[in-house]
C-alpha positions as CSV (number, residue, x, y, z in Angstrom):
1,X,-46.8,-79.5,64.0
2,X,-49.0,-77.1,66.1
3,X,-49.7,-77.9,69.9
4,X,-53.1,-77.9,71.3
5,X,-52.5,-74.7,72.9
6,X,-51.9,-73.1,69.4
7,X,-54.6,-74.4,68.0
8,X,-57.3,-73.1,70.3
9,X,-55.7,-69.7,69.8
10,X,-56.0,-69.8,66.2
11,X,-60.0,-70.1,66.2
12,X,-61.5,-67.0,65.3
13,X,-64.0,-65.5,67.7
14,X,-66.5,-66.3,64.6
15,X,-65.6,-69.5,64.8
16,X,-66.5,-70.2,68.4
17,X,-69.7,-71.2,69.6
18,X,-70.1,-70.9,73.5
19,X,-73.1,-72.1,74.9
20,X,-75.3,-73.0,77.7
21,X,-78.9,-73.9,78.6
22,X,-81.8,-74.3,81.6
23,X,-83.8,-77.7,81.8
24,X,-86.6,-79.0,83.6
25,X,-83.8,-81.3,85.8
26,X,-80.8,-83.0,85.0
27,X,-81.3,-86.3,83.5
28,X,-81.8,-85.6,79.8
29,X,-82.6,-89.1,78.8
30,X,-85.1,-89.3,81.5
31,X,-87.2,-86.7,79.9
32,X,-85.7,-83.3,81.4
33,X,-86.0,-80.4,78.9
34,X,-84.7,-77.5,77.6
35,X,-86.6,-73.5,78.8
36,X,-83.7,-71.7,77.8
37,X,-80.8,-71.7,75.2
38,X,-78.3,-69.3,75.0
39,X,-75.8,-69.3,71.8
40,X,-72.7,-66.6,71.8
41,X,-69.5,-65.8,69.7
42,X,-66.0,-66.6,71.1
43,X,-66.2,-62.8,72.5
44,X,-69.3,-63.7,74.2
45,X,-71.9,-61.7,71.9
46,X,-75.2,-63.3,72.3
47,X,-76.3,-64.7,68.8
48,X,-78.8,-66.8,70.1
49,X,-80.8,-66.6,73.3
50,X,-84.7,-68.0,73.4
51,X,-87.0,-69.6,76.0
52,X,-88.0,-72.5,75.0
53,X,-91.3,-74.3,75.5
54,X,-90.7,-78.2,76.9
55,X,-92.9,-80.8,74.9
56,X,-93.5,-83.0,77.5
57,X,-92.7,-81.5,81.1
58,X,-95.6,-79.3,82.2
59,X,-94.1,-78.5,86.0
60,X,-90.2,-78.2,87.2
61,X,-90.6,-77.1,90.5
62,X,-87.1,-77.7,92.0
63,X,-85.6,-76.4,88.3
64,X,-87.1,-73.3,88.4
65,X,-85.8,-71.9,92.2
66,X,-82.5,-72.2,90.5
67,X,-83.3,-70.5,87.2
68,X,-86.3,-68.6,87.5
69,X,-87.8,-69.9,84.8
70,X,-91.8,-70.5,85.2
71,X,-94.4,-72.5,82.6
72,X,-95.8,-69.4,82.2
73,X,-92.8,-68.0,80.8
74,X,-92.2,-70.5,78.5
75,X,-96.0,-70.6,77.3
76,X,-96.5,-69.6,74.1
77,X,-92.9,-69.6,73.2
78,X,-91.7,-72.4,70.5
79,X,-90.2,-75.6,71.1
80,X,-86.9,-76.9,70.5
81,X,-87.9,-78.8,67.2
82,X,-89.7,-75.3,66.1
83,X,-85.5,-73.7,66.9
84,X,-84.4,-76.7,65.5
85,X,-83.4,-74.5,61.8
86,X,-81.7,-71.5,63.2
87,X,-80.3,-73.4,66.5
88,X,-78.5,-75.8,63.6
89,X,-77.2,-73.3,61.5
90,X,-75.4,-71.4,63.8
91,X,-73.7,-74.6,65.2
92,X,-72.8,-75.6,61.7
93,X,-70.6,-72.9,61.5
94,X,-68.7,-73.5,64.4
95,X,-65.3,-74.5,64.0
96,X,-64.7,-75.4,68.4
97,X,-67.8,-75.6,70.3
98,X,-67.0,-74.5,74.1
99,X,-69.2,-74.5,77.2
100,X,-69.3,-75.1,81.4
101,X,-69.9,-78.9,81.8
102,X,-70.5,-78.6,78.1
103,X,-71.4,-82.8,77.8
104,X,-74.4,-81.8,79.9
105,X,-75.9,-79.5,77.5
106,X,-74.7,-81.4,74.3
107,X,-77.1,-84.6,75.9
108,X,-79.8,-81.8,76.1
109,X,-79.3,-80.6,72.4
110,X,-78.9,-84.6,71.4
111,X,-81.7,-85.7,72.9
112,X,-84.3,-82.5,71.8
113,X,-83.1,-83.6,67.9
114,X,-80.7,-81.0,67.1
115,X,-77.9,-82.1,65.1
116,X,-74.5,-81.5,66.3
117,X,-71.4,-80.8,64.5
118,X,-68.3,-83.4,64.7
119,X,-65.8,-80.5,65.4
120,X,-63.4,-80.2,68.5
121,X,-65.1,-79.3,72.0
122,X,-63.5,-77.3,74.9
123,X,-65.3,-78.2,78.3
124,X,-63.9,-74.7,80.5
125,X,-65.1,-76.8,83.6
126,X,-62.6,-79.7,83.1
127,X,-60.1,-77.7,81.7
128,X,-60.0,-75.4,84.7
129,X,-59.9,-78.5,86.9
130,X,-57.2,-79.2,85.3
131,X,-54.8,-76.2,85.4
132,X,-56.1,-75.1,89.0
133,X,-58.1,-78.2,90.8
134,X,-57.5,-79.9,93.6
135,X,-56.8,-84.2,93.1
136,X,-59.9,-86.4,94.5
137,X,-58.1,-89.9,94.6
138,X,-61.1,-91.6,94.9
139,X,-62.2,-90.7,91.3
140,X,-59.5,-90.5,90.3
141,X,-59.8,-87.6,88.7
142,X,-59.3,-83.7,89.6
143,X,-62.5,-81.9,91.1
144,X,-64.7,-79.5,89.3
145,X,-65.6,-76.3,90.6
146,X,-69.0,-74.5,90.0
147,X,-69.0,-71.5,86.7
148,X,-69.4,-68.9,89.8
149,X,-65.7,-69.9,91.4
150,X,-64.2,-70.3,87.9
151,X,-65.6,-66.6,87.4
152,X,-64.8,-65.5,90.1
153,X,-60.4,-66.7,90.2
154,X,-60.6,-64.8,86.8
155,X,-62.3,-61.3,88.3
156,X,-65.4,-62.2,86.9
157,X,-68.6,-61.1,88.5
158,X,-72.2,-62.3,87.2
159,X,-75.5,-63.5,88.3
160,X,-75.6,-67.8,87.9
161,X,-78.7,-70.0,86.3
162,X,-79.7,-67.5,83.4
163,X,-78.5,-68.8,79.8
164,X,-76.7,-65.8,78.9
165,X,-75.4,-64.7,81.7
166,X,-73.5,-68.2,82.0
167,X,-72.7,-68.1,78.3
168,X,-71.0,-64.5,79.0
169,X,-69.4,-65.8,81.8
170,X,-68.4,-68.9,80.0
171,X,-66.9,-67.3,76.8
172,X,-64.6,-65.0,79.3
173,X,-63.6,-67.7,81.4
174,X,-62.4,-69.5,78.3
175,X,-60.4,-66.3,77.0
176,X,-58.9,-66.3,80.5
177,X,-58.0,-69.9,80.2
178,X,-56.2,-70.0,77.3
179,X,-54.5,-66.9,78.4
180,X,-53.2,-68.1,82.1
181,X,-49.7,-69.0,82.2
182,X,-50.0,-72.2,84.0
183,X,-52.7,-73.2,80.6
184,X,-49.5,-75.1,79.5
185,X,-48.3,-76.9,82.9
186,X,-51.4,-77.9,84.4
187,X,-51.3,-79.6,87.5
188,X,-49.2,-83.1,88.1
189,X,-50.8,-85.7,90.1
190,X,-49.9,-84.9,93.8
191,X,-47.7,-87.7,96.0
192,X,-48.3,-88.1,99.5
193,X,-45.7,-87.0,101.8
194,X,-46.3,-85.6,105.4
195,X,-46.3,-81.9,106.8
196,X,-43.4,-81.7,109.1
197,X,-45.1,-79.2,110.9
198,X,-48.5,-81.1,111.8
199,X,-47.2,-84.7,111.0
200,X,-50.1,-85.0,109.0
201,X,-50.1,-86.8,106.0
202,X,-50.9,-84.7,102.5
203,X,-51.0,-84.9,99.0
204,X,-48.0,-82.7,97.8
205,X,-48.4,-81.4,94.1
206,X,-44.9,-80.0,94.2
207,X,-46.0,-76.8,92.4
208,X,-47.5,-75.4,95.4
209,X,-44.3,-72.6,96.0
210,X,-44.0,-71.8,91.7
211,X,-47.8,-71.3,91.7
212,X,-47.6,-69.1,95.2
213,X,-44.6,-66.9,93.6
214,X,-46.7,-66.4,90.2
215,X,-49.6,-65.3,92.2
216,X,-47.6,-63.1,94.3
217,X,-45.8,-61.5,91.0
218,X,-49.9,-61.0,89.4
219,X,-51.4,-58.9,92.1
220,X,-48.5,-56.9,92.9
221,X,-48.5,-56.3,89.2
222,X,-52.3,-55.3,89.5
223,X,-51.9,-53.9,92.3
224,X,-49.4,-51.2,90.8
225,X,-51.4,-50.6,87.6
226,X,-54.1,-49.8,90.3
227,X,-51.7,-47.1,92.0
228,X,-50.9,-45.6,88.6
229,X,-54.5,-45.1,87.4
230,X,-54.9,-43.7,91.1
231,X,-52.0,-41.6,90.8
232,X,-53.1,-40.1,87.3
233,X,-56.8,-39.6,88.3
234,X,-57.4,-36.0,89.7
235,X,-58.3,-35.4,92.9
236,X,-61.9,-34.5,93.2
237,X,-62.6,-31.0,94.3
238,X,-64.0,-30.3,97.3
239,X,-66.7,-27.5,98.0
240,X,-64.0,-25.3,99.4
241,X,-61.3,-26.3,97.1
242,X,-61.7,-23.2,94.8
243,X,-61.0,-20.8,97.9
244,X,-57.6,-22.5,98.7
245,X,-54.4,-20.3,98.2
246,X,-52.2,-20.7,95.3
247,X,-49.5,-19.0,93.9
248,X,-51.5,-17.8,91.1
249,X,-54.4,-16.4,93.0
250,X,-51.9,-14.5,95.7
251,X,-49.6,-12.7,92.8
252,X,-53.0,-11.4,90.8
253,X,-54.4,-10.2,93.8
254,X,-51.3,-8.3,95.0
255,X,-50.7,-7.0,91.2
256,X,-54.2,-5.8,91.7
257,X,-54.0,-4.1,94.6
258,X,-50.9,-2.4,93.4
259,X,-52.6,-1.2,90.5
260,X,-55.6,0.3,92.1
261,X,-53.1,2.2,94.4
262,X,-51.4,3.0,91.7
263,X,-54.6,4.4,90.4
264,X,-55.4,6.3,93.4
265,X,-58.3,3.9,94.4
266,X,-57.4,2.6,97.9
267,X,-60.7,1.2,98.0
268,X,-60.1,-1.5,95.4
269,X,-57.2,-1.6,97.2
270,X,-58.6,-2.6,100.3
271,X,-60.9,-5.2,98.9
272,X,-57.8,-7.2,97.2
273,X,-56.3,-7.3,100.2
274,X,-59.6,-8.6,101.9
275,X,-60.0,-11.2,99.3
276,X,-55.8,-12.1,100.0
277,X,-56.8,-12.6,103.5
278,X,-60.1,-14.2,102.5
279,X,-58.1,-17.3,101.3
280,X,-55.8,-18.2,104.3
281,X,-59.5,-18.4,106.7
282,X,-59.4,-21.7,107.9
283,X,-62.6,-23.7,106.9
284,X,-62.5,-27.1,108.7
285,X,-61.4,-28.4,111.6
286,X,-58.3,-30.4,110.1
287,X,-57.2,-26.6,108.4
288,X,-57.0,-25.4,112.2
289,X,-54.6,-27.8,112.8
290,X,-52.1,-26.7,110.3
291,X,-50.2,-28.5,107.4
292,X,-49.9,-32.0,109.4
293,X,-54.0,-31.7,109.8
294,X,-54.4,-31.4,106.5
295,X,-52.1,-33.8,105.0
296,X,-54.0,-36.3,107.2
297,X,-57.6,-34.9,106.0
298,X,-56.2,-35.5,102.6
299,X,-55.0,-38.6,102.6
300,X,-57.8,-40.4,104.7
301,X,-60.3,-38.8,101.7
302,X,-57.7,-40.7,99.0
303,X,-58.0,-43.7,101.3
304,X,-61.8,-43.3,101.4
305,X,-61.9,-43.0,97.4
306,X,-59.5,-45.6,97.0
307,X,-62.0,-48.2,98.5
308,X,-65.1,-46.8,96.8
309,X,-63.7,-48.3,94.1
């Protein structure tokens, strides 16, 4: 028998429907409405993403400082009954639907008529709360974070309160999810014990040196695929860069001037000698310094690059 784990991993991206939506406000069965739907693929390709035009709410004032989404932009557009054949279909095909706090937008979907398929449901919000959350004893329960900070533990960057943008966001967070380590050993309920360093009394998940160690082990991990790439990528050239001396340069422009002596034109002669000289000039301050100057120019430029990036 398959675990849970193995089951969400054997979905097909086809198979997933991520999604997310903008209201008027947050109570759904208080008349709040849907501007905005967004609809994407387990990969995150958008399939569906549509203002919507609210049958009843003509002003969201508060609503729309968060999203950005005006009466006027939704004038004109159709209405959630109008989506109500395409938004269905692509839901019926869904095999896991998956979303941020997904019951909130399910009520929304419920309560504008649109039919919803009885197939398993993946809320990334609890699930992350979960694996990485902190306890809150008087809910009993482990606190939720915002999309943003989910996003963000993963290396996630993206603009919050536009449909797609949290449906993108969403369908990476969950492919990060199911592909975190600690996925399979989420969190145990903390005990309290005290800090014998404050005295303090805290809640102690007894996890807290594995999970330090495994983060540890990631970044150094990044952190040296980071030096590779750095290491592989070639140095960018400098304006001057062409004029330095190499081995290369020096031997063809000796050969040369041997062969115009050889020639009996000591003026060609004289010029590849020039040009010989030409190359040791020095051309900034940290070349008048010698080797050690430069070595130091060089490396505070790779340093400079480095956090460019």
């Amino acid at each position: 028998m398959s675990t849970r784990y193995e089951q969400l991993k054997s979905y097909a991206p086809s198979a997933i429907a991520v999604l997310d939506c903008e209201t008027t406000g947050l109570h759904a069965d208080k008349g709040d409405e849907i501007v905005s739907l967004t609809i994407a693929d387990g990969t995150g390709t958008i399939l569906f993403d549509e203002l919507i035009c609210p049958e009843r709410r003509k002003s969201w004032t508060k609503a729309q400082e968060i999203s950005g989404i005006s009466p006027e932009m939704v004038q004109g557009k159709k209405t959630l009954a109008e989506r109500k054949g395409e938004i269905c279909a692509l839901l019926e095909k869904a095999q896991l639907l998956v979303g941020y706090n997904l019951s909130f937008d399910l009520a929304f979907l419920r309560a504008g008529g649109i039919t919803l398929p009885e197939v398993p449901r993946f809320d990334v919000m609890k699930e992350f709360a979960r694996v990485h959350g902190e306890y809150d004893p008087a809910h009993k329960d482990w606190k939720c974070v915002k999309l943003s900070e989910c996003a963000e533990y993963y290396g996630y960057a993206f603009k919050p309160h536009s449909s797609a943008e949290d449906t993108k966001a969403t369908a990476f967070c969950f492919r990060e999810l199911l592909a975190d380590p600690w996925f399979e050993k989420p969190r145990k309920k903390p005990m309290k014990a005290v800090d014998f360093q404050t005295g303090k009394e805290i809640w102690d998940y007894g996890d807290e040196e594995e999970r330090l160690y495994i983060s540890k082990a990631e970044k150094k991990k990044h952190a040296q695929k980071k030096q590779e790439a750095d290491e592989e990528e070639p140095d960018e050239l400098s304006e001057h860069d062409w004029l330095k001396p190499t081995k290369t340069k020096i031997v063809i422009l000796l050969l040369a001037a041997v062969g115009f002596v050889i020639a009996g034109d000591p003026q060609g002669s004289l010029v590849c000698i020039f040009l010989l000289g030409f190359l040791f000039i020095p051309r900034n301050r940290d070349a008048a310094h010698g080797a050690a100057g430069t070595g130091k120019q060089r490396k505070g430029t790779t340093k400079r690059r480095s956090q460019k990036r």
